[in-house]
Jmol script that loads the backbone (N, CA, C; Angstrom):
load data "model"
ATOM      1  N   UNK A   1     -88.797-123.798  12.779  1.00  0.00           N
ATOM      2  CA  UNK A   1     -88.377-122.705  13.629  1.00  0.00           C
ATOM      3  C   UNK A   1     -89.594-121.903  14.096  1.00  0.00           C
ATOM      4  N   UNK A   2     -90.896-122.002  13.178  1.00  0.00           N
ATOM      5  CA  UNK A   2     -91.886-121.276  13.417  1.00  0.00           C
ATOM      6  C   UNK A   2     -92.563-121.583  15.360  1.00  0.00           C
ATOM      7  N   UNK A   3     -93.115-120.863  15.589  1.00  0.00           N
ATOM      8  CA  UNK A   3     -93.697-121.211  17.293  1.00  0.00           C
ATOM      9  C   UNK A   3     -92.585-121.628  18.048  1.00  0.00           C
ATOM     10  N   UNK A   4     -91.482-120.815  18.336  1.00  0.00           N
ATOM     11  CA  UNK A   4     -90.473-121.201  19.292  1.00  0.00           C
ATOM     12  C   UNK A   4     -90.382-119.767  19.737  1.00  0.00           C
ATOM     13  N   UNK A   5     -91.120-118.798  19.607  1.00  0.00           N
ATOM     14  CA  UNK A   5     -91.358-117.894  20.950  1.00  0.00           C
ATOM     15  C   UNK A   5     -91.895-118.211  21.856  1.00  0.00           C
ATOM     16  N   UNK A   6     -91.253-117.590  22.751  1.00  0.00           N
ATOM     17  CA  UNK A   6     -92.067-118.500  24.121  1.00  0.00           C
ATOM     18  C   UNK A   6     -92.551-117.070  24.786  1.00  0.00           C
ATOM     19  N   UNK A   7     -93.158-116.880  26.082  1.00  0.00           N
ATOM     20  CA  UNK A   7     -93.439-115.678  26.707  1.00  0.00           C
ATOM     21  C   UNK A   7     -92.617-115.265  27.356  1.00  0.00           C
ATOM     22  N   UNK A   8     -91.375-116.302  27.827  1.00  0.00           N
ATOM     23  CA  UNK A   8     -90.086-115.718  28.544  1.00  0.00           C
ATOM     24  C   UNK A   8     -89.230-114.945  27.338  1.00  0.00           C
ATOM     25  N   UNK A   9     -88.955-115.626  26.238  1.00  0.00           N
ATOM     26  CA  UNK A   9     -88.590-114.828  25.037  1.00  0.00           C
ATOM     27  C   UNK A   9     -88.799-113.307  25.101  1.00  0.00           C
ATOM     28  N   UNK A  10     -90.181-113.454  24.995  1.00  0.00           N
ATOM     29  CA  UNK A  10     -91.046-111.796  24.946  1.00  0.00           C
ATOM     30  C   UNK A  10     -90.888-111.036  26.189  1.00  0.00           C
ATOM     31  N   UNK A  11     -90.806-111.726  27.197  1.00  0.00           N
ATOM     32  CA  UNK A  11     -90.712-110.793  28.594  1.00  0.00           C
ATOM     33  C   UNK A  11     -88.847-110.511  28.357  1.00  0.00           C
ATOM     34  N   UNK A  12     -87.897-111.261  28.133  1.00  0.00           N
ATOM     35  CA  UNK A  12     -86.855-110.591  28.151  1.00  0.00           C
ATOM     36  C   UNK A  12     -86.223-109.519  26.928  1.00  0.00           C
ATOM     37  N   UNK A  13     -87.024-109.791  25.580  1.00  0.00           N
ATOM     38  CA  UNK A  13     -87.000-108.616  24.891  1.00  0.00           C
ATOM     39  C   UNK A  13     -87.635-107.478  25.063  1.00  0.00           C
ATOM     40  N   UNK A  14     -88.763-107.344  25.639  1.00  0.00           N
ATOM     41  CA  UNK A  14     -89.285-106.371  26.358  1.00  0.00           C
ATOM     42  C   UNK A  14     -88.549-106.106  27.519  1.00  0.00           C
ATOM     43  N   UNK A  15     -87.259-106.598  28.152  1.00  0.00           N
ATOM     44  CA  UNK A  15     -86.431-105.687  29.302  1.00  0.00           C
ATOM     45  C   UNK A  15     -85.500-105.081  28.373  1.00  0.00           C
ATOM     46  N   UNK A  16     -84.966-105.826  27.349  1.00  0.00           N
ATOM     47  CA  UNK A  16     -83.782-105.381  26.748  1.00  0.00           C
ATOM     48  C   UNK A  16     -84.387-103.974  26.246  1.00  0.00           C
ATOM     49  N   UNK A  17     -85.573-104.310  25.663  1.00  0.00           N
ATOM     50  CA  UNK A  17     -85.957-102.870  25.083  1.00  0.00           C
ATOM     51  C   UNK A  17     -86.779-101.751  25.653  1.00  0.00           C
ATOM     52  N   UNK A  18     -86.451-102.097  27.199  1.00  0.00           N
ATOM     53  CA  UNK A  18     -86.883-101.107  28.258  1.00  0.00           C
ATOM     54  C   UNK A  18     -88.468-100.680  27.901  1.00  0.00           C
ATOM     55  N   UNK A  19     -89.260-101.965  27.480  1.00  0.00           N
ATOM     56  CA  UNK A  19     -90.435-101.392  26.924  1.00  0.00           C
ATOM     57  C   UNK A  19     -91.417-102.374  27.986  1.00  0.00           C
ATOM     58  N   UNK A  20     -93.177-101.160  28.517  1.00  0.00           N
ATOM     59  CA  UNK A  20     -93.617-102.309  29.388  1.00  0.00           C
ATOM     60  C   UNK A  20     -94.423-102.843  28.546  1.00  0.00           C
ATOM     61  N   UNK A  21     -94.637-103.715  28.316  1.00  0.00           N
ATOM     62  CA  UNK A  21     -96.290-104.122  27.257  1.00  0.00           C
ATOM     63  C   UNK A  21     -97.181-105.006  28.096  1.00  0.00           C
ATOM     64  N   UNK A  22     -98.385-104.378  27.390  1.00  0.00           N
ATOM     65  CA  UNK A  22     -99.576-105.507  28.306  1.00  0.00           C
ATOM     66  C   UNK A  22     -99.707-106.744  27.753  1.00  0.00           C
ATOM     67  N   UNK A  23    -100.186-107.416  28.180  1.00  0.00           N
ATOM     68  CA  UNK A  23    -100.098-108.634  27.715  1.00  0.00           C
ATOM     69  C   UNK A  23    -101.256-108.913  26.370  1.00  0.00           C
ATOM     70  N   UNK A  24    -102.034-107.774  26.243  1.00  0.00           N
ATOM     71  CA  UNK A  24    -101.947-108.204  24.598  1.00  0.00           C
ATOM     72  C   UNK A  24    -101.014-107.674  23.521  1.00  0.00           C
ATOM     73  N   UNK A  25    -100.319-106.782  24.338  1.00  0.00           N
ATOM     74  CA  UNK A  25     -99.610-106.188  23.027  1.00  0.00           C
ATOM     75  C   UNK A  25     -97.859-107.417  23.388  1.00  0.00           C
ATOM     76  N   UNK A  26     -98.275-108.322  24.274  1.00  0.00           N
ATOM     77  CA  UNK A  26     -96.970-109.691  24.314  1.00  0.00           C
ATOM     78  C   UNK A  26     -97.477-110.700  23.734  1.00  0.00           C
ATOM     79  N   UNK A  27     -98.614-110.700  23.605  1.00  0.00           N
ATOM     80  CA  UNK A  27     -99.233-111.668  22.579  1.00  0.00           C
ATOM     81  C   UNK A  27     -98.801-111.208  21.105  1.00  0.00           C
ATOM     82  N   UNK A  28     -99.405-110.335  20.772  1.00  0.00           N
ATOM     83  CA  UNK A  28     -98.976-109.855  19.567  1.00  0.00           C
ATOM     84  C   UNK A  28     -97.800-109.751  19.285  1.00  0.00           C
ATOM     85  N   UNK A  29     -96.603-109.306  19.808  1.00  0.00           N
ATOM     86  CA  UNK A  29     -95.427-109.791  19.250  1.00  0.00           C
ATOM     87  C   UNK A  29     -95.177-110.704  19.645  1.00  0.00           C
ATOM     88  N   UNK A  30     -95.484-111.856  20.355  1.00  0.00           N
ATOM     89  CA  UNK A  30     -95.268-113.051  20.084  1.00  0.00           C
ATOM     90  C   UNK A  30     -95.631-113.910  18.728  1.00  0.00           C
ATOM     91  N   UNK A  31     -96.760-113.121  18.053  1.00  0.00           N
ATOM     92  CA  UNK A  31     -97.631-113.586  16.967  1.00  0.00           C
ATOM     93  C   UNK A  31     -96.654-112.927  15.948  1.00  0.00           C
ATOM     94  N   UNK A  32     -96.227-111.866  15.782  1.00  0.00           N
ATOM     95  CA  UNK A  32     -96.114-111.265  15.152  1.00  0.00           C
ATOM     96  C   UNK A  32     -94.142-112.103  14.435  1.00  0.00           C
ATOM     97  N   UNK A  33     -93.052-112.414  15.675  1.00  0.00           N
ATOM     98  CA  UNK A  33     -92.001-112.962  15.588  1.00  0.00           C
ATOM     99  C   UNK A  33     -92.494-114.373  15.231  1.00  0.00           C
ATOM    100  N   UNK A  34     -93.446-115.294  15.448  1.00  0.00           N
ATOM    101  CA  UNK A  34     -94.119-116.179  15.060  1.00  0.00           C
ATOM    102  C   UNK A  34     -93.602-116.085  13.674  1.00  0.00           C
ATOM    103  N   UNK A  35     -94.411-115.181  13.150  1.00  0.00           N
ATOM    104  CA  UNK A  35     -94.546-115.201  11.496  1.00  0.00           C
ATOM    105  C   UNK A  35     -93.208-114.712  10.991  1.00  0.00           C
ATOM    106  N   UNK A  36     -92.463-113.803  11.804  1.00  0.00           N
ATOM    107  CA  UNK A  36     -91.277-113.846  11.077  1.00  0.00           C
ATOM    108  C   UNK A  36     -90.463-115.122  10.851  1.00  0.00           C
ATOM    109  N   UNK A  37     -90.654-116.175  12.049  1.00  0.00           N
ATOM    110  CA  UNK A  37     -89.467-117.024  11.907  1.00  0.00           C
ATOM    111  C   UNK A  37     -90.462-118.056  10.916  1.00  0.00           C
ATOM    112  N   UNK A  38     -91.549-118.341  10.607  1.00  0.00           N
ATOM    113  CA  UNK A  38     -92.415-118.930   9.723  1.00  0.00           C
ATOM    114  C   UNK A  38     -91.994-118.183   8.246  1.00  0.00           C
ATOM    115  N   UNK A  39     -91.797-116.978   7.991  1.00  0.00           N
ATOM    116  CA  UNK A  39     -91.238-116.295   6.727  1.00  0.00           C
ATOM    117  C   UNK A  39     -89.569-116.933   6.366  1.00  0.00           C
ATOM    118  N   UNK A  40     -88.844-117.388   7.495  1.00  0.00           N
ATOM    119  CA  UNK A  40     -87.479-117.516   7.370  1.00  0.00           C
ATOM    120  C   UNK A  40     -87.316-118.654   6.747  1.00  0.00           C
ATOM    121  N   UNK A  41     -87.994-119.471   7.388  1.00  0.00           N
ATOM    122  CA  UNK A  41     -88.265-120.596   7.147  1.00  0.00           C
ATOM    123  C   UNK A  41     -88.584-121.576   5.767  1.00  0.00           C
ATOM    124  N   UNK A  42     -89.416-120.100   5.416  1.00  0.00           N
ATOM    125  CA  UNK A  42     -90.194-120.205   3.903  1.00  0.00           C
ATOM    126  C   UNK A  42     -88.614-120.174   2.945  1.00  0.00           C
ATOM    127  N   UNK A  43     -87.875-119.230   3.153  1.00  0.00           N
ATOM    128  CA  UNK A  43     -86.638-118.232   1.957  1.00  0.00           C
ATOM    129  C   UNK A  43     -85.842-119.966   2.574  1.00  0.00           C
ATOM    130  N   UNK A  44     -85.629-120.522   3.472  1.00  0.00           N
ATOM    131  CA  UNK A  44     -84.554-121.653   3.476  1.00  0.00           C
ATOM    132  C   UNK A  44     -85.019-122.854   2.652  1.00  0.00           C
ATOM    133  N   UNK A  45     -86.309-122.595   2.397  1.00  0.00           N
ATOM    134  CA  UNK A  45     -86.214-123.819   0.703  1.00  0.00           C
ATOM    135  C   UNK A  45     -86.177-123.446  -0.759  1.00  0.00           C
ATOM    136  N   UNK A  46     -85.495-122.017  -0.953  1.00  0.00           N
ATOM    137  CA  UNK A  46     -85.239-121.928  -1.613  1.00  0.00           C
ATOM    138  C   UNK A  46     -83.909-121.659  -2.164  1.00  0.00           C
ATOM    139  N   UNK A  47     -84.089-122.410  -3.426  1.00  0.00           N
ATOM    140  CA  UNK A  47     -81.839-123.250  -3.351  1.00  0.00           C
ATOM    141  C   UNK A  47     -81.372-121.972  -3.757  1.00  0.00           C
ATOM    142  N   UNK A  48     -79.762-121.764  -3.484  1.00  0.00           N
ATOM    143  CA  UNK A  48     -79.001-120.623  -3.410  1.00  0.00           C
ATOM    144  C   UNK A  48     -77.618-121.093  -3.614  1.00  0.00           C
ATOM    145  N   UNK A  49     -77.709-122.498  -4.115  1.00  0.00           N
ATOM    146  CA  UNK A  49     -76.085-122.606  -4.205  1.00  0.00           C
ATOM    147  C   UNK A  49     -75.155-122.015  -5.341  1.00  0.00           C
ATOM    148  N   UNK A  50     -76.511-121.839  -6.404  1.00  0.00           N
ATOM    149  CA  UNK A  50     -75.841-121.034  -7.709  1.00  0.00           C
ATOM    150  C   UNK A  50     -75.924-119.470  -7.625  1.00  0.00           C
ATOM    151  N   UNK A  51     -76.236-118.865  -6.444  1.00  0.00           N
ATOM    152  CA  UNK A  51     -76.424-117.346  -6.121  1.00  0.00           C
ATOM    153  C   UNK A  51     -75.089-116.613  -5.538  1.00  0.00           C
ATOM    154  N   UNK A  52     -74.651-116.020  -6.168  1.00  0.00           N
ATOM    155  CA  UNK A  52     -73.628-115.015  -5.576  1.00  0.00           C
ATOM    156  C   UNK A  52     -73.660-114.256  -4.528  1.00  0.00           C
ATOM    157  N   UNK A  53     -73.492-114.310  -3.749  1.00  0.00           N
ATOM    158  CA  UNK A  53     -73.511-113.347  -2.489  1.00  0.00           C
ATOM    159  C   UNK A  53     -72.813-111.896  -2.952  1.00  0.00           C
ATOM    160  N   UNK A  54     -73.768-110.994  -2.400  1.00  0.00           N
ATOM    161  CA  UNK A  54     -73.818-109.556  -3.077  1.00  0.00           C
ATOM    162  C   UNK A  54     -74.150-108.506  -1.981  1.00  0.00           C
ATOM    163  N   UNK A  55     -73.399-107.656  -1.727  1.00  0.00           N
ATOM    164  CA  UNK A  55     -73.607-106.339  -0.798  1.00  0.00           C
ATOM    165  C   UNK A  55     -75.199-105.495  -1.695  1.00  0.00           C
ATOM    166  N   UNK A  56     -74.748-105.503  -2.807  1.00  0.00           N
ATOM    167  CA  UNK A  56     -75.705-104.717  -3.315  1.00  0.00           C
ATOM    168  C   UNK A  56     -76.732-105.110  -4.576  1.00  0.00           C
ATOM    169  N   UNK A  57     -77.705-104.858  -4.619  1.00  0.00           N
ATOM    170  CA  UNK A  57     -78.732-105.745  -5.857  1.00  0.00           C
ATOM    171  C   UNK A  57     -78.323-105.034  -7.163  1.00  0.00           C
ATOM    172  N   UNK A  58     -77.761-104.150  -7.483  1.00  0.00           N
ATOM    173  CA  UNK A  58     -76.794-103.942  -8.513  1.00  0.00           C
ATOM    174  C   UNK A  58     -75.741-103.621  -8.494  1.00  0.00           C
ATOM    175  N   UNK A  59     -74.937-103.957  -9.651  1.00  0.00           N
ATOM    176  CA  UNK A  59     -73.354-104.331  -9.777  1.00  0.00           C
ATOM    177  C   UNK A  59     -72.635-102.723  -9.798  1.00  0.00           C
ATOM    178  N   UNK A  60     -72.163-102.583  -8.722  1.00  0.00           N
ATOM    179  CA  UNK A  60     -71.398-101.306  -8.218  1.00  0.00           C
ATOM    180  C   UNK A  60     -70.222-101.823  -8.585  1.00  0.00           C
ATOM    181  N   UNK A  61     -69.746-100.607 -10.143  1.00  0.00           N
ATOM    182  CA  UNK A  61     -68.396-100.788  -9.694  1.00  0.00           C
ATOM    183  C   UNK A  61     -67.854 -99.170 -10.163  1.00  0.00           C
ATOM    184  N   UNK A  62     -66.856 -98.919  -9.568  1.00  0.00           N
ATOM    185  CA  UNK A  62     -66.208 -97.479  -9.928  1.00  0.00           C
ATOM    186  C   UNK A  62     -66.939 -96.072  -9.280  1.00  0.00           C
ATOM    187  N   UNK A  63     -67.869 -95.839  -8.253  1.00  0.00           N
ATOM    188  CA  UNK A  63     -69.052 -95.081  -8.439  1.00  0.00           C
ATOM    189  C   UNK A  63     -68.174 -93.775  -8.329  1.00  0.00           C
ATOM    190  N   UNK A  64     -66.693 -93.295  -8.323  1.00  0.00           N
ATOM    191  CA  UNK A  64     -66.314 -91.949  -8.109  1.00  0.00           C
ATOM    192  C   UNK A  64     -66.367 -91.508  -9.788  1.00  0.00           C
ATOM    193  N   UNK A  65     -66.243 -90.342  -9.717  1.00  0.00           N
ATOM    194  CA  UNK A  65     -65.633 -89.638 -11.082  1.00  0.00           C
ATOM    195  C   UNK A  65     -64.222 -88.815 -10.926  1.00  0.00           C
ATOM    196  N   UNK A  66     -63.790 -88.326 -12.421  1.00  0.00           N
ATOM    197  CA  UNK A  66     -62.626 -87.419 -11.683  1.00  0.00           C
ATOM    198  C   UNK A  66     -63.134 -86.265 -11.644  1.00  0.00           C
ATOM    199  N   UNK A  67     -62.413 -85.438 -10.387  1.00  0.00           N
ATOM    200  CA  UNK A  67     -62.792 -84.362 -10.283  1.00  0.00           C
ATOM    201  C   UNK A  67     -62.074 -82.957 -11.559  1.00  0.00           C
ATOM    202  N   UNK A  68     -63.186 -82.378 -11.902  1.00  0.00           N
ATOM    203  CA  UNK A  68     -63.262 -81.532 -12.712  1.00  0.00           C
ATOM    204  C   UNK A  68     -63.510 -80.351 -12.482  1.00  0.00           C
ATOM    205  N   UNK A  69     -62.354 -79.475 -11.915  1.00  0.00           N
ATOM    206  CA  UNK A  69     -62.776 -77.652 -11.986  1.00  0.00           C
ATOM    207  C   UNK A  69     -63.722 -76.897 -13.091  1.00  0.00           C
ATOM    208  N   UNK A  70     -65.099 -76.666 -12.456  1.00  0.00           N
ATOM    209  CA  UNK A  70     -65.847 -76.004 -13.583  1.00  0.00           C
ATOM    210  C   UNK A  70     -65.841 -74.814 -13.542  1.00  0.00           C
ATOM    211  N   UNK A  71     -65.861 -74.063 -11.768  1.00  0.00           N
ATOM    212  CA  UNK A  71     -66.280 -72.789 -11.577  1.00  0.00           C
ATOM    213  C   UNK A  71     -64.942 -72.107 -11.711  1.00  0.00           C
ATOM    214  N   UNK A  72     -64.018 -72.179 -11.574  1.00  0.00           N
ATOM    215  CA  UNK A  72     -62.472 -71.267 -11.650  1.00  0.00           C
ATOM    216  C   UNK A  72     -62.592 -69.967 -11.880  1.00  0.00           C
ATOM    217  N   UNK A  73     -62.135 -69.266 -10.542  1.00  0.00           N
ATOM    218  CA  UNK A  73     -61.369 -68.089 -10.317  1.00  0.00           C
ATOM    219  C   UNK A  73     -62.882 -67.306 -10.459  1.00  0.00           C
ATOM    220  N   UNK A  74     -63.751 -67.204  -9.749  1.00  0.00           N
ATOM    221  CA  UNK A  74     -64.816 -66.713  -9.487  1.00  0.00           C
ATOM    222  C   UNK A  74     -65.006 -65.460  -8.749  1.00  0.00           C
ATOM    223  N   UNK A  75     -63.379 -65.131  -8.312  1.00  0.00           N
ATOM    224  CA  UNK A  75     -63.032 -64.255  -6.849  1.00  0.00           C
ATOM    225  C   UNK A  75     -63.764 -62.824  -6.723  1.00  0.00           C
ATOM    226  N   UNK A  76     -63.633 -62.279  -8.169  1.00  0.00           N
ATOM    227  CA  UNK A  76     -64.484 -61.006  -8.798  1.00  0.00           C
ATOM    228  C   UNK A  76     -65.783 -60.942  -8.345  1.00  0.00           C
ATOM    229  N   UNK A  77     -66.789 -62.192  -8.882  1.00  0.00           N
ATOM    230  CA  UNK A  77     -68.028 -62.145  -9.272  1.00  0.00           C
ATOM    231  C   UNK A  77     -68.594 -62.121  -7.409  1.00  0.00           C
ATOM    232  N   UNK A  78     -67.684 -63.469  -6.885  1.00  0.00           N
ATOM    233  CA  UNK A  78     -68.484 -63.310  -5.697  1.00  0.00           C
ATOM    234  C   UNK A  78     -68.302 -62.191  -4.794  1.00  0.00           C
ATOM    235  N   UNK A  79     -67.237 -61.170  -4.647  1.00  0.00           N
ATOM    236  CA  UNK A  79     -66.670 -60.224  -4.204  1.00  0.00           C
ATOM    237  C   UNK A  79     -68.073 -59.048  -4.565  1.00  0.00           C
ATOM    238  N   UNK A  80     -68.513 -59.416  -5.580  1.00  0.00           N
ATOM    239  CA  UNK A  80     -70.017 -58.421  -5.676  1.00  0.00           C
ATOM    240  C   UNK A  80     -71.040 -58.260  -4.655  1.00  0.00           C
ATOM    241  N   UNK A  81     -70.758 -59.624  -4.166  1.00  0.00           N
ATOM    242  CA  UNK A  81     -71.766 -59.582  -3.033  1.00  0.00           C
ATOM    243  C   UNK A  81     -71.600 -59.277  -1.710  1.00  0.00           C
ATOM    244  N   UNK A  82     -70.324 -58.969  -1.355  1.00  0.00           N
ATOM    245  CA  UNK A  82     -69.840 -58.809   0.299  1.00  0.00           C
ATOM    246  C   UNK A  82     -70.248 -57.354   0.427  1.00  0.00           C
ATOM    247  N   UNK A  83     -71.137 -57.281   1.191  1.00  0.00           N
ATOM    248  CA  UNK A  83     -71.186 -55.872   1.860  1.00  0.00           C
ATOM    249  C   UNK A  83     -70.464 -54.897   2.252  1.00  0.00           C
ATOM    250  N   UNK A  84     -69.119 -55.700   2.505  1.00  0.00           N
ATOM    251  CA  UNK A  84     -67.952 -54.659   2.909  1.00  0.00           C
ATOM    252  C   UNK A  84     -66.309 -55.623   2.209  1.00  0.00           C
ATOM    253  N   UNK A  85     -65.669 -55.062   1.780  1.00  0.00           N
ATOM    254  CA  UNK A  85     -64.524 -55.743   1.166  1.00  0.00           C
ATOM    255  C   UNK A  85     -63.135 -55.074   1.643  1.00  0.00           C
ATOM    256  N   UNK A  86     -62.391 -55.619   2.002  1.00  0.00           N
ATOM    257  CA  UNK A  86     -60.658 -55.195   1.923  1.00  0.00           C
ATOM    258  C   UNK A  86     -59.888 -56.249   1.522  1.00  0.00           C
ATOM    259  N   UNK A  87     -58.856 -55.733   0.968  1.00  0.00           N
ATOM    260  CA  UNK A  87     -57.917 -56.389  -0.134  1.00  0.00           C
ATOM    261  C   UNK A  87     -58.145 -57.496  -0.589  1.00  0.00           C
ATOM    262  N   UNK A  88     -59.660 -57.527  -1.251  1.00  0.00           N
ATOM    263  CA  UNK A  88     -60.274 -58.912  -2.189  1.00  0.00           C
ATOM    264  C   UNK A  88     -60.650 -59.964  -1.190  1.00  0.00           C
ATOM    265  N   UNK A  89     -61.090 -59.523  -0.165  1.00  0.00           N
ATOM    266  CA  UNK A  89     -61.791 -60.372   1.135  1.00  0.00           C
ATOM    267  C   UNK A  89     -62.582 -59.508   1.635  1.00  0.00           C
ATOM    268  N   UNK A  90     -63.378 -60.742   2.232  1.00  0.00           N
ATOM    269  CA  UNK A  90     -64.758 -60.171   2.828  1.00  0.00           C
ATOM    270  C   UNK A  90     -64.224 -59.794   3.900  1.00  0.00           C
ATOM    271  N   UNK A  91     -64.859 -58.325   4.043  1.00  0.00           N
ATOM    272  CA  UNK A  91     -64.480 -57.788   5.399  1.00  0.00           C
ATOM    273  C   UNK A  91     -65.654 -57.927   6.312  1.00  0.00           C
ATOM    274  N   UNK A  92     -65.522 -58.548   7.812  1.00  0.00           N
ATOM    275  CA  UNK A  92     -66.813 -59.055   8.470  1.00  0.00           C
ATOM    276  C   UNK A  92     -65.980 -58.336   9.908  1.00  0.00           C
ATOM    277  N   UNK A  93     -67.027 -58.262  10.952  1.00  0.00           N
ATOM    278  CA  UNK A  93     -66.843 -57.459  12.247  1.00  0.00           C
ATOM    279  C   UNK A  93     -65.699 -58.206  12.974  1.00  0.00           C
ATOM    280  N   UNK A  94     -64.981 -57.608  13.901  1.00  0.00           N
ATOM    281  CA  UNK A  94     -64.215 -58.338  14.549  1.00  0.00           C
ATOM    282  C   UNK A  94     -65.062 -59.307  16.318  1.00  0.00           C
ATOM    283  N   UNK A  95     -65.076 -60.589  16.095  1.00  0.00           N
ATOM    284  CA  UNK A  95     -65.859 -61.203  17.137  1.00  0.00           C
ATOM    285  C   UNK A  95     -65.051 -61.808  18.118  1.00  0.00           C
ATOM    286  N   UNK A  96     -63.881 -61.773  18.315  1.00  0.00           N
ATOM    287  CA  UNK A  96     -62.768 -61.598  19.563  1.00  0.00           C
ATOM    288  C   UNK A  96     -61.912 -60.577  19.875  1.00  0.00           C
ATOM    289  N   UNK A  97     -61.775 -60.129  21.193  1.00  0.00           N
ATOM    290  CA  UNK A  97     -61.308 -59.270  21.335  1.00  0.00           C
ATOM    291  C   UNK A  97     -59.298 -59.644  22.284  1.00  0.00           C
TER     292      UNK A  97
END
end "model"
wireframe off; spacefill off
backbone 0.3
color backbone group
């Protein structure tokens, strides 16, 4: 698969990716996808028929917890901090009229 970029390759990924490049920087990713498909190439001789196919490189299972009320009924403490209060609510300006 390695050296099957071609320069038409590179000139139409360079439209798709609305990008202009000079022609050394189309050389270079030509060189550069070169070696990727030369890397691909490499991982397809190595056997995989005894490999599990896996979303994730460790074994996820359960990741929620149950939810547990820690802070409860806080209404007092934070009520310390409102600058202005009516009937156990923050009292804030009126911003529609």
């Amino acid at each position: 698969m390695a050296d099957k970029i071609t320069d038409e390759m590179i000139e139409y990924v360079g439209i798709l990716a609305k990008l202009q490049l000079s022609e050394f920087e189309k050389e270079k990713a030509k060189n550069d996808m070169n070696q990727m498909l030369s890397y691909i190439d490499k991982l397809k001789e190595l056997d995989t028929r005894n490999v599990e196919p896996m979303s994730h490189i460790f074994p996820v299972t359960n990741v929620f917890r149950e939810d547990k009320v820690e802070n409860e009924n806080q209404k007092d403490a934070i009520l310390l901090n409102a600058p202005k209060k009516k009937s156990g609510c923050f009292q804030v300006p009126k911003t529609i009229d």
